[in-house]
mmCIF file of the C-alpha atoms, coordinates in Angstrom:
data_MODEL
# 
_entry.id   MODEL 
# 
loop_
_atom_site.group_PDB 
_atom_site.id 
_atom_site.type_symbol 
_atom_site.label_atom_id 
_atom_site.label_alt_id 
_atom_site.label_comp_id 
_atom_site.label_asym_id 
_atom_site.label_entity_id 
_atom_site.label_seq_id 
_atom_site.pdbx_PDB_ins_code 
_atom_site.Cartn_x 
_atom_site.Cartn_y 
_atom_site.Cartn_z 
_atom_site.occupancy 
_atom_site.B_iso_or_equiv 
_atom_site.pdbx_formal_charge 
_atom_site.auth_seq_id 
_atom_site.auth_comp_id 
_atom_site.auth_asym_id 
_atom_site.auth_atom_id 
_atom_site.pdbx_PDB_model_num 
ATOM 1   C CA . UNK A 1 1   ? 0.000   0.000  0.000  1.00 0.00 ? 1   UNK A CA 1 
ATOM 2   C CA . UNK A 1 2   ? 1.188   3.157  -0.701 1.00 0.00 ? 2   UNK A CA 1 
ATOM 3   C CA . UNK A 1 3   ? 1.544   6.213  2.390  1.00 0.00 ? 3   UNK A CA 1 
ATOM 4   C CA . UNK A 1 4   ? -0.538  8.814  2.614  1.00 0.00 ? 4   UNK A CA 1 
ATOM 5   C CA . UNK A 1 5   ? -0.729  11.705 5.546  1.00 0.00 ? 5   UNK A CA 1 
ATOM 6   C CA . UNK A 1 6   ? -4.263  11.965 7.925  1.00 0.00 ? 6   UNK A CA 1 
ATOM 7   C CA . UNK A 1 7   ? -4.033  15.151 9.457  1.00 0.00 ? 7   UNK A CA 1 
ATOM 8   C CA . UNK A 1 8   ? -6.132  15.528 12.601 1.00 0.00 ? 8   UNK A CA 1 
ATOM 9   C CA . UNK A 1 9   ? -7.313  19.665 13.631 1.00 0.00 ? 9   UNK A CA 1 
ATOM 10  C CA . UNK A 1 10  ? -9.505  20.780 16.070 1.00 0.00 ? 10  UNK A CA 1 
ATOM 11  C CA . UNK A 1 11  ? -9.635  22.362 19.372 1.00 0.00 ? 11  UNK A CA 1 
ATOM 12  C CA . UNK A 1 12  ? -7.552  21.837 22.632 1.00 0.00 ? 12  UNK A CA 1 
ATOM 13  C CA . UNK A 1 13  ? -9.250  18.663 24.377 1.00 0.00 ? 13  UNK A CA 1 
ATOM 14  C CA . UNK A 1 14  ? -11.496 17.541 21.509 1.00 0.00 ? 14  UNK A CA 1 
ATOM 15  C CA . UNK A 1 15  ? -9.857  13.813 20.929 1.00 0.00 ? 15  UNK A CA 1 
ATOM 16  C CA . UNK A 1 16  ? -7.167  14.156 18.532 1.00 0.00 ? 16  UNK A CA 1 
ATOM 17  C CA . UNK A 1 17  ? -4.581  12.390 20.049 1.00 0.00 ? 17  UNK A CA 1 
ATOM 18  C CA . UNK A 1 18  ? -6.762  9.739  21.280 1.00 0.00 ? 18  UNK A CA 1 
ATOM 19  C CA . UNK A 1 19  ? -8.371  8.583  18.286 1.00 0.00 ? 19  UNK A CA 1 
ATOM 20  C CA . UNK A 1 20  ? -5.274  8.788  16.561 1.00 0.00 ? 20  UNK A CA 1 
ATOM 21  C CA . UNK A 1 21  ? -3.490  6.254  19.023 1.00 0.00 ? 21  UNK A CA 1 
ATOM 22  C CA . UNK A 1 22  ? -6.195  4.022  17.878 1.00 0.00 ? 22  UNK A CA 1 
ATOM 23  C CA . UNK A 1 23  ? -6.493  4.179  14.436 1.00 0.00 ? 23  UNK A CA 1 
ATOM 24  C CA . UNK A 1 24  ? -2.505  3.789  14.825 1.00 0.00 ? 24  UNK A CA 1 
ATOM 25  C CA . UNK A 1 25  ? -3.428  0.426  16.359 1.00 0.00 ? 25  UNK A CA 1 
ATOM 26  C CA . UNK A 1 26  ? -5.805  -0.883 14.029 1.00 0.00 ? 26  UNK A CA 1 
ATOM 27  C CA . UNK A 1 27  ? -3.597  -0.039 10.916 1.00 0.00 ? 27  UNK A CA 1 
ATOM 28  C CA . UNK A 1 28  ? -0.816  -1.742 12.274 1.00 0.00 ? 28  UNK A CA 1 
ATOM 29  C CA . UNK A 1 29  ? -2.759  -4.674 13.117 1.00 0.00 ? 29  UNK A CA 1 
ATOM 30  C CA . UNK A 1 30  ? -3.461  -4.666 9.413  1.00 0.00 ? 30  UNK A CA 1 
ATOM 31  C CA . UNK A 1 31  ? -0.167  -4.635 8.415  1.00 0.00 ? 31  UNK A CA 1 
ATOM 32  C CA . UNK A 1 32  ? 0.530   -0.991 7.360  1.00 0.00 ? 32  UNK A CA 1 
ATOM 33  C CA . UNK A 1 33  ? 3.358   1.177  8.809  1.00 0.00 ? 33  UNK A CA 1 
ATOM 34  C CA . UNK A 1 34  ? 2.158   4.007  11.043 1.00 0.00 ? 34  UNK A CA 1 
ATOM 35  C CA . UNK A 1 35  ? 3.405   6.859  12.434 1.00 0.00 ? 35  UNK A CA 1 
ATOM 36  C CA . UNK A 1 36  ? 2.153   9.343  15.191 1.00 0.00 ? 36  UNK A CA 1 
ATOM 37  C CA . UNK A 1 37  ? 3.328   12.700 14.741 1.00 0.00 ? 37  UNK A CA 1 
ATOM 38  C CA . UNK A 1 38  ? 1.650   14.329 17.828 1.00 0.00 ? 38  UNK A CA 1 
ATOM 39  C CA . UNK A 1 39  ? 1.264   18.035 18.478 1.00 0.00 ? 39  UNK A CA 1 
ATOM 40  C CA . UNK A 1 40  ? 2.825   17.807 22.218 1.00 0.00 ? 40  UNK A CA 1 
ATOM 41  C CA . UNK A 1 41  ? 5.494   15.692 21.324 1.00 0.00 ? 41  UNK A CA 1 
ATOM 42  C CA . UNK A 1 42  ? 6.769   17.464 18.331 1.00 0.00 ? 42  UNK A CA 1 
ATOM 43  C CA . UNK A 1 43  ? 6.593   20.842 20.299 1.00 0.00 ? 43  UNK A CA 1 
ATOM 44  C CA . UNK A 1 44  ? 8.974   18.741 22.730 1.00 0.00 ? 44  UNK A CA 1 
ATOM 45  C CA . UNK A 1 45  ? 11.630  17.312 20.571 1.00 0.00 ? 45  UNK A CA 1 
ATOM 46  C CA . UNK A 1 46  ? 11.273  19.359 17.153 1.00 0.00 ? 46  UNK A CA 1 
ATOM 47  C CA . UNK A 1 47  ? 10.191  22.690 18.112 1.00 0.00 ? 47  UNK A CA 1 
ATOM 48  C CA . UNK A 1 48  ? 11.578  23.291 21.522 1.00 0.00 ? 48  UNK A CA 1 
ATOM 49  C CA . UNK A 1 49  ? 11.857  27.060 21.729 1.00 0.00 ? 49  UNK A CA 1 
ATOM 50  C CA . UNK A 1 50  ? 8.910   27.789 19.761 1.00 0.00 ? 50  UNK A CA 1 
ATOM 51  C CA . UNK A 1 51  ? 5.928   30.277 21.160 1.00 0.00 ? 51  UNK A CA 1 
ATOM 52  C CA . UNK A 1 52  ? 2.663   30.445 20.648 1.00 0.00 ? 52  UNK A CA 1 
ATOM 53  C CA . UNK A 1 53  ? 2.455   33.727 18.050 1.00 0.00 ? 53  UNK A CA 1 
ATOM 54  C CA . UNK A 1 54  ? 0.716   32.747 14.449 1.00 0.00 ? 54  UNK A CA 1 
ATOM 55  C CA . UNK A 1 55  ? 4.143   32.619 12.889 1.00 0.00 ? 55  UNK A CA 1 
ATOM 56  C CA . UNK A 1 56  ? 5.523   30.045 15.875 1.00 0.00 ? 56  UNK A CA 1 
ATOM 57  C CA . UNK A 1 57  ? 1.839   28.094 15.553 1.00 0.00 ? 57  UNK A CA 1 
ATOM 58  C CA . UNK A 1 58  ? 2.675   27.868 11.764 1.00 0.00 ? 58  UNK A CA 1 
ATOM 59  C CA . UNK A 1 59  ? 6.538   27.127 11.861 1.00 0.00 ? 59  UNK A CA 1 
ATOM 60  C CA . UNK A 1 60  ? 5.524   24.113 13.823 1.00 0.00 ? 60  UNK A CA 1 
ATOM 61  C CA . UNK A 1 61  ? 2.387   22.731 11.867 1.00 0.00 ? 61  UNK A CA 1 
ATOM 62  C CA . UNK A 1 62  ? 4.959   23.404 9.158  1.00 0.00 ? 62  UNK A CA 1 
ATOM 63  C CA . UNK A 1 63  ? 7.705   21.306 10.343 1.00 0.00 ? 63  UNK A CA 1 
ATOM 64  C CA . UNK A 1 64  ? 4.987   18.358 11.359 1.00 0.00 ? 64  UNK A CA 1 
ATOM 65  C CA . UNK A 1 65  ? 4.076   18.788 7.603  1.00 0.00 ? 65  UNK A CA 1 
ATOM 66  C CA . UNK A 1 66  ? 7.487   18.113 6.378  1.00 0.00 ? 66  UNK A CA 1 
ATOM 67  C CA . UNK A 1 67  ? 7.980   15.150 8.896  1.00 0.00 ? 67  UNK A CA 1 
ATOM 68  C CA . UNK A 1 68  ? 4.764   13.637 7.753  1.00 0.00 ? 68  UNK A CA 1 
ATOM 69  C CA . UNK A 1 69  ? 5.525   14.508 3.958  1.00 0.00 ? 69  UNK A CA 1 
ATOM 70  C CA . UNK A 1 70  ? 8.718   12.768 3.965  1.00 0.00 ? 70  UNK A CA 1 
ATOM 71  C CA . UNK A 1 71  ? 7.159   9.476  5.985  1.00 0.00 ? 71  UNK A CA 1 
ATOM 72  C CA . UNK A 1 72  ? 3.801   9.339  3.571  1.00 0.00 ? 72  UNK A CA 1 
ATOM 73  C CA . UNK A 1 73  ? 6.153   8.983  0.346  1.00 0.00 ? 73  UNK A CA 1 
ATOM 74  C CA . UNK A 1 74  ? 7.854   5.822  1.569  1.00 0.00 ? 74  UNK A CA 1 
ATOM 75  C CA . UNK A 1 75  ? 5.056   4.572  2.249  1.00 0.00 ? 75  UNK A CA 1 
ATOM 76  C CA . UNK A 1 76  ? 4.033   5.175  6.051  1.00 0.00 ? 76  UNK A CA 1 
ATOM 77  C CA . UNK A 1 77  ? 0.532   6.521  7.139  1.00 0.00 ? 77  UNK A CA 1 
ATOM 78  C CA . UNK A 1 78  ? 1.617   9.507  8.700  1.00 0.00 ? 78  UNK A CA 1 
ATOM 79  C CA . UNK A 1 79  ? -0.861  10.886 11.422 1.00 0.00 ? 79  UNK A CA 1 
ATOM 80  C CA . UNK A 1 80  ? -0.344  14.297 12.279 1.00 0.00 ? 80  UNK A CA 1 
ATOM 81  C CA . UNK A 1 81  ? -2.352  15.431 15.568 1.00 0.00 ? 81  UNK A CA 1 
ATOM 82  C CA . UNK A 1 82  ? -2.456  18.769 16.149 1.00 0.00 ? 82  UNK A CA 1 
ATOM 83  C CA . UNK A 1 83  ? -4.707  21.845 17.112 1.00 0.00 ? 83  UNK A CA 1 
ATOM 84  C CA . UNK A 1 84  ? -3.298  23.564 13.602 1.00 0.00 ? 84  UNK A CA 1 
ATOM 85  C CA . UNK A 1 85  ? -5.303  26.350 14.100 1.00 0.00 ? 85  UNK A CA 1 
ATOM 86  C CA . UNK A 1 86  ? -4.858  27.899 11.225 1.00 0.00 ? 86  UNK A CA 1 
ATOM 87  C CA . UNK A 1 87  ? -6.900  27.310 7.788  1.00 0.00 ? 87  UNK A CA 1 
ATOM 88  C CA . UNK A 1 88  ? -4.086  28.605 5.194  1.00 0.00 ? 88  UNK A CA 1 
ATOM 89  C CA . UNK A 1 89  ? -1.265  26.987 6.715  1.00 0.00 ? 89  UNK A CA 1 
ATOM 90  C CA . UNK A 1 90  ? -2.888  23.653 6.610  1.00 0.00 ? 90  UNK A CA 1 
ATOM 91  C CA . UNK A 1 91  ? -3.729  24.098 2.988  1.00 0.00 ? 91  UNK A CA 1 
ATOM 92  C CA . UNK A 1 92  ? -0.637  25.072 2.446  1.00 0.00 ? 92  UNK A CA 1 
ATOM 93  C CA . UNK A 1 93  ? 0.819   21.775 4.051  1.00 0.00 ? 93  UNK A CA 1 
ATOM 94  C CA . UNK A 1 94  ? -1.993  19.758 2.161  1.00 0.00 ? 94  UNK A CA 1 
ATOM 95  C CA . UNK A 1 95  ? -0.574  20.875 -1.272 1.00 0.00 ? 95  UNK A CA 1 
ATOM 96  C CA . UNK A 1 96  ? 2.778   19.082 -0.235 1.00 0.00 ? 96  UNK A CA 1 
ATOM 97  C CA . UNK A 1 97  ? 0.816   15.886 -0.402 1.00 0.00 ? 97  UNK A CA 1 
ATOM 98  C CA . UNK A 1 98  ? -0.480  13.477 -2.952 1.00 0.00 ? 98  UNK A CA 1 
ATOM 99  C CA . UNK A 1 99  ? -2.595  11.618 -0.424 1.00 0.00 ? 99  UNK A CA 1 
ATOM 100 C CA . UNK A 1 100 ? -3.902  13.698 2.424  1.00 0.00 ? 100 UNK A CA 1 
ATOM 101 C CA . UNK A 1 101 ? -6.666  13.442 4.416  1.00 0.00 ? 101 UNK A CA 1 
ATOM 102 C CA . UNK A 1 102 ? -7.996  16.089 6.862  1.00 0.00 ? 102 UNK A CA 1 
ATOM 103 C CA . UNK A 1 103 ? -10.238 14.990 9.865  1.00 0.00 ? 103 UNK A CA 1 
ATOM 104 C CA . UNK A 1 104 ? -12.086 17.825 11.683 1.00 0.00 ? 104 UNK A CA 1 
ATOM 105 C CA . UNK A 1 105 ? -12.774 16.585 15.377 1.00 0.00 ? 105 UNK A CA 1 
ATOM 106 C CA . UNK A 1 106 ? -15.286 18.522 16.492 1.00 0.00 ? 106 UNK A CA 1 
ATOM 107 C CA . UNK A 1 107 ? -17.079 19.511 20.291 1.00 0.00 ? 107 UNK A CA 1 
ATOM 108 C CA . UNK A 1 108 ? -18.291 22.518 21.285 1.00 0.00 ? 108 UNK A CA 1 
ATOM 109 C CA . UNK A 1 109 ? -16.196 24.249 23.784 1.00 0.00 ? 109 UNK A CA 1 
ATOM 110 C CA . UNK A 1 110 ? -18.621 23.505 26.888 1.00 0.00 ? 110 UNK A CA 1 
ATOM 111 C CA . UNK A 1 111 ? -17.921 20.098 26.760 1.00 0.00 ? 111 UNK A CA 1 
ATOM 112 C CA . UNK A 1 112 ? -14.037 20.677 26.163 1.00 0.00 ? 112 UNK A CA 1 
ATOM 113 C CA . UNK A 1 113 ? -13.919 22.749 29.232 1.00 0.00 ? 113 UNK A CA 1 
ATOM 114 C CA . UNK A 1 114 ? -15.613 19.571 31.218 1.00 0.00 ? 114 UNK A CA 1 
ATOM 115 C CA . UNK A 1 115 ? -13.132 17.681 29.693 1.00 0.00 ? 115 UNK A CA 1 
ATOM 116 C CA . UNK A 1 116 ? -9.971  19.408 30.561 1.00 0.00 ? 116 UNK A CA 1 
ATOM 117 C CA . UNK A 1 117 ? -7.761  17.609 33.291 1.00 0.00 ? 117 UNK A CA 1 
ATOM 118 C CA . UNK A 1 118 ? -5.228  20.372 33.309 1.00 0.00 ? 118 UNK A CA 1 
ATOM 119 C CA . UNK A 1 119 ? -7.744  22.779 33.409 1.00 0.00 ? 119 UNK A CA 1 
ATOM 120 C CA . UNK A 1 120 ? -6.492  25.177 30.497 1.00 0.00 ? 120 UNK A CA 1 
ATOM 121 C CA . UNK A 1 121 ? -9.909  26.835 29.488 1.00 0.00 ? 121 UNK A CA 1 
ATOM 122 C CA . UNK A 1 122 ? -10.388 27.933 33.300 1.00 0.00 ? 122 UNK A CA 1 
ATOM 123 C CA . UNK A 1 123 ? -7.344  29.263 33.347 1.00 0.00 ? 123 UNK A CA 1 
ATOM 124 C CA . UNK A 1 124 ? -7.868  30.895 29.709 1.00 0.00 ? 124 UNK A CA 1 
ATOM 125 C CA . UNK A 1 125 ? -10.991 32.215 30.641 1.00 0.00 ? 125 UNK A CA 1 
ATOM 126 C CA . UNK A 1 126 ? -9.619  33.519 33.275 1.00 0.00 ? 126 UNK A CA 1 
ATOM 127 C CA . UNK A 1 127 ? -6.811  35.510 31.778 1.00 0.00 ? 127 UNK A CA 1 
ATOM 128 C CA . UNK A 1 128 ? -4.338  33.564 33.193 1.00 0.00 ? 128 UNK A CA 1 
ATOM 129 C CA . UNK A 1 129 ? -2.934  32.207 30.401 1.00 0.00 ? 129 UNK A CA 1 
ATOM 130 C CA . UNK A 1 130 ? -2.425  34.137 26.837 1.00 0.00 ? 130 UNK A CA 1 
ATOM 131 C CA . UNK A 1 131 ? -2.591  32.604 23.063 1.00 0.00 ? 131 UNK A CA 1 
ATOM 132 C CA . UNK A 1 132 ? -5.130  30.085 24.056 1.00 0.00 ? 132 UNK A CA 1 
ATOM 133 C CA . UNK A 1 133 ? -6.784  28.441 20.851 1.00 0.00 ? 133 UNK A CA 1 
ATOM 134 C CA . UNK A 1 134 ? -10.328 28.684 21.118 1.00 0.00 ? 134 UNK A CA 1 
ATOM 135 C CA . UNK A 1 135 ? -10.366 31.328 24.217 1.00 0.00 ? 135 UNK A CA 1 
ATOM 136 C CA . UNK A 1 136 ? -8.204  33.886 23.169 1.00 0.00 ? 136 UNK A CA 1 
ATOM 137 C CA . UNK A 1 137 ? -6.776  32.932 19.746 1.00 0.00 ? 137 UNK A CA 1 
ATOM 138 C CA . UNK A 1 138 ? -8.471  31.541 16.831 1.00 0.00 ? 138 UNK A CA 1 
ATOM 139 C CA . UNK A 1 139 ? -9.470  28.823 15.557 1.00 0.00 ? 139 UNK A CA 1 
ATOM 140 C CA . UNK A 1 140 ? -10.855 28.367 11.571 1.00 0.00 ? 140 UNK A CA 1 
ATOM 141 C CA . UNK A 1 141 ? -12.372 24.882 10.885 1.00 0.00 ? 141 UNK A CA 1 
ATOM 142 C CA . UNK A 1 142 ? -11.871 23.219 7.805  1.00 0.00 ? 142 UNK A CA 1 
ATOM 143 C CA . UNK A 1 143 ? -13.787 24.177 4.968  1.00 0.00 ? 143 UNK A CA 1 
ATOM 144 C CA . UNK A 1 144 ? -14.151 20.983 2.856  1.00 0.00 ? 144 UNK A CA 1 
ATOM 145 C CA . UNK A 1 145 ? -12.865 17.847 5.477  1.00 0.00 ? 145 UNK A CA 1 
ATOM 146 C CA . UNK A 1 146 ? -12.734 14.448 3.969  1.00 0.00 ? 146 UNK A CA 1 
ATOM 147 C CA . UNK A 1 147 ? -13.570 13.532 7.494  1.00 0.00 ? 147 UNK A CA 1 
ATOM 148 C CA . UNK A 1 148 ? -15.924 15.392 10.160 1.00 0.00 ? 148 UNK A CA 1 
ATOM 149 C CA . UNK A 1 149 ? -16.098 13.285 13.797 1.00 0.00 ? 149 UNK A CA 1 
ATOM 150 C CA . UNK A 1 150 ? -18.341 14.665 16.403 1.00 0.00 ? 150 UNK A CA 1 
ATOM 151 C CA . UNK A 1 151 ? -16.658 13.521 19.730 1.00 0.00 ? 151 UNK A CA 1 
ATOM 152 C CA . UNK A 1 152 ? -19.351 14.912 21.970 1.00 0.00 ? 152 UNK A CA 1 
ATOM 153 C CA . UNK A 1 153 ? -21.943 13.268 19.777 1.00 0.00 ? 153 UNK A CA 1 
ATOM 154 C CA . UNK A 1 154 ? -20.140 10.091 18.863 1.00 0.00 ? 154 UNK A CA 1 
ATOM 155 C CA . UNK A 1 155 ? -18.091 7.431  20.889 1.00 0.00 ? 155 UNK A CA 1 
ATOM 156 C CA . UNK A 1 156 ? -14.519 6.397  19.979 1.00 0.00 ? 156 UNK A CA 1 
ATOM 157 C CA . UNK A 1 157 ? -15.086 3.508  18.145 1.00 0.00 ? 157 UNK A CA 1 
ATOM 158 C CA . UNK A 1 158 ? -17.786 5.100  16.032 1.00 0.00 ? 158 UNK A CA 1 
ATOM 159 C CA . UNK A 1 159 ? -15.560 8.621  15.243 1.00 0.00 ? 159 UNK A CA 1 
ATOM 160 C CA . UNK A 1 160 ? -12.473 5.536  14.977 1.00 0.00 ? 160 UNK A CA 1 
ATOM 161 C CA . UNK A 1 161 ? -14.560 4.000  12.586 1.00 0.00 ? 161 UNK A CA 1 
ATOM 162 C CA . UNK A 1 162 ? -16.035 6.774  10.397 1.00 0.00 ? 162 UNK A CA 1 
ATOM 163 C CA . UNK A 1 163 ? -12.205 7.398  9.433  1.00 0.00 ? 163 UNK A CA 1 
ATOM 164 C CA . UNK A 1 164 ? -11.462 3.571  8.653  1.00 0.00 ? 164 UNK A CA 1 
ATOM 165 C CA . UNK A 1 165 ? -14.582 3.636  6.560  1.00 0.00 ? 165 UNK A CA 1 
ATOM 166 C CA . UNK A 1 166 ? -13.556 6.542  4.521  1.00 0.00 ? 166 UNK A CA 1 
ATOM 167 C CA . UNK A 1 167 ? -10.038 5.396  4.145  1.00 0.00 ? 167 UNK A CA 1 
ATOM 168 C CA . UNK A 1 168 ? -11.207 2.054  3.003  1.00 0.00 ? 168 UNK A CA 1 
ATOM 169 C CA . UNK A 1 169 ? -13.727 3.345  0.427  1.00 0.00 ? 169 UNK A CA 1 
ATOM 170 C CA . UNK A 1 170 ? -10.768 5.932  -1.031 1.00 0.00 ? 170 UNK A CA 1 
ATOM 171 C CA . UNK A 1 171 ? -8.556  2.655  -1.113 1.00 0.00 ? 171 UNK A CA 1 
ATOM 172 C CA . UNK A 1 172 ? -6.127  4.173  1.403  1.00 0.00 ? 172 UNK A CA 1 
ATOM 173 C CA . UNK A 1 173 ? -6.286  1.432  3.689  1.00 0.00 ? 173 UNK A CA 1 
ATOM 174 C CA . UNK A 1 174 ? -7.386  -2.378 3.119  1.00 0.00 ? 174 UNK A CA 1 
ATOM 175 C CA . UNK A 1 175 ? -10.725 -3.227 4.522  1.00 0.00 ? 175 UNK A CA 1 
ATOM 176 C CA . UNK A 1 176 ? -10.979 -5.194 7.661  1.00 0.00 ? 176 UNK A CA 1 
ATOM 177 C CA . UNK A 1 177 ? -11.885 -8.619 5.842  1.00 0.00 ? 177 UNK A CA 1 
ATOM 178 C CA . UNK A 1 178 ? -15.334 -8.614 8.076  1.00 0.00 ? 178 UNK A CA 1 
ATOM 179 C CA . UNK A 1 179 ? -18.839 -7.239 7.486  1.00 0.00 ? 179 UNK A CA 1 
ATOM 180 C CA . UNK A 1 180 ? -19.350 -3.279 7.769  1.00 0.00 ? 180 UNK A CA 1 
ATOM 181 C CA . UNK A 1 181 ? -20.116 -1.802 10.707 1.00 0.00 ? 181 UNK A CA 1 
ATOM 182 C CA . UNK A 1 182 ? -22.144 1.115  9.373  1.00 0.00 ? 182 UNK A CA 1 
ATOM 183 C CA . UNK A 1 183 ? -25.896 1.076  8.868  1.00 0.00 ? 183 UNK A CA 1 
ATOM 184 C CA . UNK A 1 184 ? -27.349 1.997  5.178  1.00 0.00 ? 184 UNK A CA 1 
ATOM 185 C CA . UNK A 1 185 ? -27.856 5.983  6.026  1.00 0.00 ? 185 UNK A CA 1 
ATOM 186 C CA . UNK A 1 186 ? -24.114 5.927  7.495  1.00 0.00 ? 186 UNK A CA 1 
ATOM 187 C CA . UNK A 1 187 ? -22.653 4.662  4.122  1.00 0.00 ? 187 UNK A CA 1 
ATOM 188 C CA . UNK A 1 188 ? -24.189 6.657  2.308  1.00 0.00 ? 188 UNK A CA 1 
ATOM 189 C CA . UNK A 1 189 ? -23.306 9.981  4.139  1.00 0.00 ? 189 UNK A CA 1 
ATOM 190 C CA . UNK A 1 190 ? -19.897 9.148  4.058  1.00 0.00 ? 190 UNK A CA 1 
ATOM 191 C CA . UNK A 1 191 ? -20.061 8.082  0.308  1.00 0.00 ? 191 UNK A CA 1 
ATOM 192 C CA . UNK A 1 192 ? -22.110 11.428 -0.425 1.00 0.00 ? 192 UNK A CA 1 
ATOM 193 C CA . UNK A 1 193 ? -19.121 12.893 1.204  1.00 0.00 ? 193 UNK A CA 1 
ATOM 194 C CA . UNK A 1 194 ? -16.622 11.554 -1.084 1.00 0.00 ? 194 UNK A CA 1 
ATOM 195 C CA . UNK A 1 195 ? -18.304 11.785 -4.270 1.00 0.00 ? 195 UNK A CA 1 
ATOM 196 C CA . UNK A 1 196 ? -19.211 15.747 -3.149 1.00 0.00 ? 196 UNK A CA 1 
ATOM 197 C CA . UNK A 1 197 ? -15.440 15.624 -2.626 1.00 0.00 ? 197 UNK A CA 1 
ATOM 198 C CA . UNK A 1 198 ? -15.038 14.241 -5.768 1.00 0.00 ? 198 UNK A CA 1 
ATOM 199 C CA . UNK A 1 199 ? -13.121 11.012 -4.588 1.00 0.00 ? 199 UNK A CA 1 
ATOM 200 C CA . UNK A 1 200 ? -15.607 8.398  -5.939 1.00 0.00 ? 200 UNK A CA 1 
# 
């Protein structure tokens, strides 16, 4: 199979990193080389030093970009987690692909506040920290997502397997060998989605 890049944006706290661990071990399980590039990590061992400004936010997505650009073309699934906040900067890191597929996980920020062990939106909201995505800095959805999960809507396996189901029908992935998990009305949204996409 050949590697592609899934690129995971959305808010602080809205499941990136934890749907991306599993898809990573499903597609491993069958057979395909994966690789997590996650937003944290990469901030911690390729971007040490960076801030938070737009130019700092985008010299990072950049440099996951690259990583994940240089991975998909010998043929890894790279899976790039982060909040990339920023709409032109992940076009701009799209058109460096031949295969790339964005994912929008989505939750209204109530439910991300609930969420939030560390408690970074009370301390946002409070003013007590600066540059926070979604409080105090922006954050543009995708436009046009090959993917949209719901996380406050949806559980894990069913946002997990809306993105296996996609990648299978764009013949990213191989399929799973047993019988689909969707119902009628959820294969054909996510078909509708491709063909409006113009994959199929």
């Amino acid at each position: 199979m050949k590697g592609f890049t899934l690129w995971f944006t959305g808010l602080p706290c809205s499941g990136k990193s934890t749907i991306a661990r599993r898809l990573e071990e499903i597609l491993l399980e069958r057979g395909m080389n994966v690789e997590v590039l996650d937003g944290d990590e990469v901030r911690e061992h390729l971007s040490k030093g960076l801030g938070f400004s737009k130019e700092d936010r985008d010299t990072n997505i950049r440099r996951i970009g690259f990583v994940a650009k240089l991975l998909s073309r010998n043929g890894v699934v790279a899976i790039g987690a982060a909040i990339s906040p920023y709409r032109d900067v992940r076009d701009e890191v799209r058109s460096w692909h031949d295969r790339f597929v964005e994912v929008y996980v989505k939750a209204p920020v109530d439910v991300l506040k609930e969420r939030d062990v560390k408690g970074m939106y009370k301390k946002a909201l409070a003013g007590q920290m600066k540059h926070f995505t979604g409080v105090d800095d922006p954050y543009e959805p995708p436009l046009n997502p090959e993917v949209i999960v719901e996380t406050d809507k949806e559980t894990l396996d069913e946002s997990v397997n809306k993105i296996l189901r996609t990648l299978e029908l764009m013949s990213y992935v191989p399929g799973s060998g047993t019988a689909s998990e969707y119902s009628e009305d959820e294969e054909e949204e996510i078909k509708t989605r491709l063909k409006d996409l113009g994959y199929i």
